[in-house]
DOTI-931724 format. One record per residue (C-alpha): residue in three letters; x, z, y. Coordinates in steps of 0.05 Angstrom, whole numbers, plus 5000, padded with zeros to 4 digits. Layout:
residues N
AlaXZY ...
end
This chain:
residues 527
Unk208450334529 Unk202950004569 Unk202849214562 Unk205749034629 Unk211349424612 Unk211649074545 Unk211248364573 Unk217348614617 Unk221348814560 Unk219648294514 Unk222647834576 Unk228948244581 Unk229048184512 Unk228747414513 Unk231947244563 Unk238547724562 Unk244447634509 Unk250247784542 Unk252348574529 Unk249949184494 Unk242749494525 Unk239850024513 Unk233150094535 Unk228950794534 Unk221350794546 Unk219451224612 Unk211651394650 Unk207450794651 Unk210550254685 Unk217550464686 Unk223150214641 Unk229750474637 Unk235449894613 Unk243450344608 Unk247549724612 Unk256149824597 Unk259849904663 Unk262449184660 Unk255848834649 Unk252449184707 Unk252948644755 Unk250548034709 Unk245048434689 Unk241948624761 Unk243047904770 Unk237747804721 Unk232748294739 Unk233148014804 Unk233347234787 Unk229547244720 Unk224947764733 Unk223547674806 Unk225448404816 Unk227048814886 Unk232349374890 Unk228849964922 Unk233650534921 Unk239850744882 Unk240851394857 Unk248051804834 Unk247852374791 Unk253552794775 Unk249053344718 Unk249853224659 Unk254552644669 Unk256252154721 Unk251551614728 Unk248051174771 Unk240350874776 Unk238850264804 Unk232350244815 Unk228849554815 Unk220549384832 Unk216548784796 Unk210948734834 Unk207948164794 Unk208048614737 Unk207149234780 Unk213149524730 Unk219149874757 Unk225549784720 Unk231350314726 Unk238850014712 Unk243150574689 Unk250450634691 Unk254351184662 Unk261951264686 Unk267151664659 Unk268752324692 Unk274852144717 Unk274051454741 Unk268351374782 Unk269050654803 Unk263550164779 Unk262749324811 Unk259049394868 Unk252448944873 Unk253048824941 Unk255748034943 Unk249747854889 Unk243948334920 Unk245748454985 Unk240549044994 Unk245049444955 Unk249149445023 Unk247650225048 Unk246150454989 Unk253350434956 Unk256150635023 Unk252051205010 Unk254751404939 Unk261451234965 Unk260651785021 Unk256452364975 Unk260052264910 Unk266251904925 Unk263151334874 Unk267550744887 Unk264050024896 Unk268949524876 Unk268648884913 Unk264549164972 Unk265248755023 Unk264749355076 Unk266249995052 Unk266750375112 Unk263451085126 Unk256451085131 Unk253551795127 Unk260252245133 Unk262752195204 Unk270652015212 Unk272552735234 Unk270652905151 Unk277753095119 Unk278452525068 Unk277152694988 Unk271153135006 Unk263752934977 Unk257753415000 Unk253753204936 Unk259853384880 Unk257554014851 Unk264754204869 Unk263354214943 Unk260054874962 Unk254654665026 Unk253455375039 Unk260755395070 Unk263255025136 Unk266354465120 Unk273954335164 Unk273653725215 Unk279353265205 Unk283253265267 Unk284452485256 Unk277252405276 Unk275251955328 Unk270751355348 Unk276750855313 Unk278650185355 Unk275949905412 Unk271449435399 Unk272148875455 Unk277748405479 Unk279648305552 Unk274048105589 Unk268748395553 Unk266049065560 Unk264549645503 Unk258650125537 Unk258550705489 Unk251151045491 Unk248951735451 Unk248552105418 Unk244752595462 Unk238652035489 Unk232852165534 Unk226452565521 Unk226252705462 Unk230052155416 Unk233352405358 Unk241352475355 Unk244251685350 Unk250351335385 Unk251450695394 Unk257550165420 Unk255549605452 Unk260449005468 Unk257348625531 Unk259848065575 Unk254448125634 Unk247048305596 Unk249347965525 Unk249948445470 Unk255348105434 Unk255948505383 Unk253249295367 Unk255649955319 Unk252150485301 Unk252951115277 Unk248051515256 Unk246752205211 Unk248352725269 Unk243753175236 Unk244752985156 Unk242253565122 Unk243353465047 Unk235653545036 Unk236753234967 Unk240353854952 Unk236354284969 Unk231454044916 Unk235754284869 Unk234554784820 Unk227755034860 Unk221555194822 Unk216654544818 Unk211054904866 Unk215454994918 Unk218954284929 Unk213253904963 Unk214754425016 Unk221554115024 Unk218953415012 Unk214453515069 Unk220053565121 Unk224553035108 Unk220652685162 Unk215352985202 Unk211752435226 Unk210652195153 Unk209452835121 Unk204252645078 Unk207052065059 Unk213552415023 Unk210052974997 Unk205252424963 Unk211252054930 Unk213852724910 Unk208152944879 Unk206352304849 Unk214152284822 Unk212452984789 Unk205952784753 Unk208252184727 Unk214052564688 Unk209953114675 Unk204452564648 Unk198952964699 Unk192152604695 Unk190652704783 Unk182552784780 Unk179452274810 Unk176452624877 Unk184552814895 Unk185752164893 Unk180151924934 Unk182152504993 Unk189952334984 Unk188151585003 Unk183351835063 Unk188752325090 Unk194851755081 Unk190151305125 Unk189751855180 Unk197651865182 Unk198151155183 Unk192951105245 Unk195751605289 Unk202951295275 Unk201450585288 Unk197450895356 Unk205051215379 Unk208550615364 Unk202950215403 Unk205050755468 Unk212650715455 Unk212549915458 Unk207950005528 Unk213250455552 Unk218150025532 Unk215449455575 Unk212949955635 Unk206149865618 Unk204450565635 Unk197250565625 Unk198150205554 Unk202050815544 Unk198751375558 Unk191151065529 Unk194950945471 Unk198651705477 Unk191252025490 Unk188951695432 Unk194451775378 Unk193152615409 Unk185752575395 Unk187552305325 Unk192052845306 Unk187753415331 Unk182453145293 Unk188153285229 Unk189053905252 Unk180954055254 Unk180253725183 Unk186253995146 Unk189354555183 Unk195454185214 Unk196453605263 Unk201953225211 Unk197253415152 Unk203453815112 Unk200354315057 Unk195053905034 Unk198553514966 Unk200453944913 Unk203153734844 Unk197053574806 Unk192053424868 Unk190853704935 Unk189354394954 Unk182754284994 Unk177653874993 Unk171153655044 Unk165654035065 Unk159153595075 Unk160553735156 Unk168153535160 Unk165152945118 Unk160752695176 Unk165353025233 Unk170552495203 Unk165651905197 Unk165052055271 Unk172252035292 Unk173551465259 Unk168651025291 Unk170351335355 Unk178451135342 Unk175850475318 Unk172250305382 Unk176850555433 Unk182350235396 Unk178949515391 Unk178649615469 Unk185749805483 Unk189249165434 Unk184548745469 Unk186448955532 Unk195249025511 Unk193548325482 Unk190948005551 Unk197348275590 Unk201647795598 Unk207848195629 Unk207548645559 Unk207848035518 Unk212847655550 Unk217248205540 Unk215948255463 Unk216047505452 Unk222747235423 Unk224847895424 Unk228848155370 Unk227947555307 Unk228347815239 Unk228347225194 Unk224647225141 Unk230747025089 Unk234447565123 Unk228948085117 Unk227947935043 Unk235847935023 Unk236648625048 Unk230148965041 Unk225649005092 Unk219649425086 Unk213749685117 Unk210649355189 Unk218249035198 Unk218748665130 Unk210448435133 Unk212948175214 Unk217347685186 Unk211947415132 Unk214347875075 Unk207348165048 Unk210248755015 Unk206349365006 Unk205849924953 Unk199049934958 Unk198549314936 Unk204949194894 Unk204349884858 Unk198250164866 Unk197050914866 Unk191751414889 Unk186251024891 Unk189150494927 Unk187249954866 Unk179650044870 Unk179349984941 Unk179149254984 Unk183649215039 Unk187748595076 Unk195148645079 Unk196748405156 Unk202947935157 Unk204747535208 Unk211246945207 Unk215246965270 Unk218147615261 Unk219647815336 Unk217048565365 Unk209948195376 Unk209348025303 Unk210748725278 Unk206249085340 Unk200648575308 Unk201348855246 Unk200649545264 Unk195449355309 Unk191748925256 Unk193449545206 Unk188850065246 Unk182149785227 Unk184049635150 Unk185350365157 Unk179050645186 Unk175450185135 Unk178750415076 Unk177651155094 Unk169750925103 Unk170750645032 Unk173551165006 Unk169051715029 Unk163151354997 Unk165951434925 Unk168552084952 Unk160452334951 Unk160452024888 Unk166752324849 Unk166352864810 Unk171553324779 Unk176953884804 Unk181253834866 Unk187953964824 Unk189353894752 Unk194154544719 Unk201554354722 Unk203954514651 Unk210854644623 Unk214854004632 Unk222253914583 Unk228853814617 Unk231353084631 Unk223952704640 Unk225552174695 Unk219651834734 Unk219351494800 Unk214251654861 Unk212251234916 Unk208351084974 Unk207050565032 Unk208351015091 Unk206550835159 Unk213650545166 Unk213950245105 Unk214250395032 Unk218051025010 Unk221051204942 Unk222551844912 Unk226651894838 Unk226352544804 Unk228852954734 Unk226453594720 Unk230754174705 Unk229654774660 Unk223655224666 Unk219954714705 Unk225054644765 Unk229253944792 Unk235653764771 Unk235653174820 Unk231952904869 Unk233552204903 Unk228552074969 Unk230151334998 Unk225251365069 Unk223850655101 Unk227950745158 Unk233650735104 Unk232150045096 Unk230449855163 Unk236050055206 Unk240449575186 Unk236348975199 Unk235049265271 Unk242449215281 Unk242648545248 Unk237948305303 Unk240848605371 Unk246348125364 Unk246247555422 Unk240747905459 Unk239748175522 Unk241148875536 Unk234649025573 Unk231048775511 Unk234749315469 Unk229749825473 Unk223949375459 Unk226549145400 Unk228149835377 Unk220650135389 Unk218149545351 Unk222749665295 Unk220050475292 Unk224950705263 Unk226551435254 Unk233451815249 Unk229952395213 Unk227851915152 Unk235751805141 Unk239452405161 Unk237052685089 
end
């Protein structure tokens, strides 16, 4: 064990006497503590008091026995630890960490739903993921429930109780939206243009993608990983990847990891350049828009000319990437970058000198910075309200820790804060990819190192800092080098709750502002 992880453990160690623990030694910089059932609680308590720890996902398991992951990041230490909880067949209930770490919130919602796991103590256990017309008693992710089969609506299903009292008015809106705008609804309860209060409903198009991972040869899954979210392909297929190697113990050559952190800075720049046009559409600044539009384009038809596709999918693979840079693509992208960094210094000048854009983003949807921190805000939306979280920084991977870079962060947390970050984001990006290419030139070895034959039951966690935040990805291999389970917790996971924390006591015609500054995706979620 590497000696962050054993300064961790001796602290555990120190500092925790109350029940039984097991600990079990996992890849570098993970530890694994199986705490009793009863003593679950007290102990993530700890981690997150003592130790200064962050939940970051939660994962249920029902092979080989029923059990739950909480899964915790030290970024001081740069150490994740994993809290393990095994229940009894038949009685799946377990205290629910929601009153003491309040990020837990969705996430045993979510086991609830999928596994019929029951949080004790939640302070809100209604449906999040299964829709009410879903006859009670049935879990998608039970082995016993067969996905391959059409599952019976519930003829009890509706939209439930209205939500407003005389005098105020409920305006329902969704799920089918404008454009393009993936499948959401939402119920509003005005009086006049005050949003008194909103719910949401979202996972219209859940598709039990962590299923699907099951039981499929090693090679194939980054496939799969690469479509939980299109618009962050890269990014997932990265965390996969990186999940895989670390259980597998794969050494990634040093050159991969150079062209993994040039490619993730592509997707970041054409991402941040889409939210930039969303947020200029959002205030009718048209030309904002569609400078910001022909730019992000230019960007990802450069991706397409480098790797082959304009969201850069079939480039990781499980040991490396699968090509690498001729000495013309090399220069062709030194080109494009300057060329984005120029044009894109002139366009946040230019947003940043209209005053009708930013007096629409100004006040506009306040995520405070408590708030954002108690329930786990991440990415451009957690760094808006002076968080300065970022896996690149907090865990660093790829090549990420020999590179220099600035984390953006800004305090006032309103949709100008988080468009400055993204804005402020771009030209970290461009010079990190110039960085990078120079010890590219340098870097010797092979593109991809062999995957070998990996034993059932290794655990390890992946992770990235995707454009929208950081993403994290929990895996255990199967027999003959296949997945018994794969957990994938996207940002968006984290974020949409915060976004409807803040729409309450707005305006309505600030709605959609505050939602494009949030950029949030449905995709990222409906898993």
């Amino acid at each position: 064990m590497e000696e962050t992880s054993k300064r961790v453990l001796a602290r555990i160690e120190e500092g925790w006497k109350t029940a039984p623990l097991k600990v079990s030694e996992g890849p570098p910089g993970e530890i694994e503590c199986e705490v009793p059932t009863d003593g679950v609680a007290d102990f993530a308590s700890f981690v997150v008091k003592a130790l200064h720890g962050r939940l970051v996902s939660v994962v249920g398991q029902e092979e080989p026995a029923p059990v739950l992951r909480y899964l915790f990041s030290l970024p001081a230490e740069q150490v994740f630890v994993r809290v393990a909880v095994r229940l009894e067949p038949g009685h799946r209930r377990f205290p629910s960490l929601t009153p003491i770490v309040h990020a837990a919130h969705w996430y045993e919602r979510e086991l609830h739903d999928l596994f019929g796991y029951e949080p004790v103590g939640h302070p809100h256990l209604d449906r999040l993921i299964l829709h009410s017309d879903w006859p009670e008693g049935t879990h998608p992710f039970r082995k016993s429930c067969n996905l391959t089969h059409p599952v019976p609506r519930s003829e009890a299903g509706g939209e439930g109780p209205a939500l407003g009292r005389d005098g105020e008015f409920e305006l329902p809106f969704g799920p089918i939206r404008a454009g393009v705008v993936e499948s959401a609804h939402f119920r509003f309860l005005t009086v006049g243009e005050e949003i008194l209060k909103l719910e949401m409903q979202l996972f219209y198009k859940f598709r039990g993608i962590e299923r699907l991972f099951e039981n499929q040869p090693l090679v194939l899954c980054p496939l799969v990983a690469e479509r939980v979210s299109g618009i962050s392909s890269f990014a997932h297929s990265l965390a996969f990847c990186q999940a895989v190697e670390r259980a597998a113990g794969i050494a990634v050559p040093r050159p991969a990891c150079l062209l993994r952190t040039i490619y993730a800075e592509l997707e970041r720049i054409y991402n941040h350049l889409g939210n930039l046009a969303h947020l200029c559409e959002a205030t009718s600044l048209r030309v904002g828009e569609a400078q910001c539009s022909l730019l992000k384009e230019y960007a990802k038809q450069f991706n397409a000319k480098l790797s082959g596709h304009r969201f850069l999918r079939g480039i990781n693979a499980i040991g490396g990437v699968r090509r690498g840079l001729t000495a013309g693509q090399h220069r062709e992208l030194l080109g494009a970058i300057d060329y984005i960094g120029r044009e894109t210094k002139v366009l946040t000048d230019l947003i940043l000198s209209t005053k009708s854009h930013l007096d629409r983003l100004v006040t506009t949807g306040i995520l405070p910075e408590k708030l954002a921190a108690d329930y786990g805000a991440v990415g451009p939306v957690a760094r808006g309200s002076g968080l300065p979280w970022d896996m690149r920084k907090d865990h660093p991977y790829a090549a990420y820790g020999d590179l220099t870079f600035n984390v953006p962060v800004y305090h006032y947390g309103d949709a100008l804060a988080r468009m400055r970050v993204r804005m402020d984001e771009i030209p970290e990006s461009i010079q990190l990819i110039r960085e990078a290419m120079d010890r590219f030139e340098l870097a010797e070895g092979d593109l991809v190192a062999p995957l070998p034959q990996i034993p059932a039951g290794r655990r390890a966690i992946g992770w990235a800092e995707s454009p929208r935040g950081g993403l994290v990805v929990f895996v255990e291999t199967g027999e003959g080098n296949t997945l018994r389970r794969c957990k994938v917790r996207s940002p968006s996971f984290c974020n949409w709750y915060l976004f409807q924390a803040t729409v309450t006591q707005t305006m309505m015609m600030d709605w959609p502002i505050n939602e494009r500054s949030f950029g949030l995706t449905h995709a990222g979620c409906d898993l």
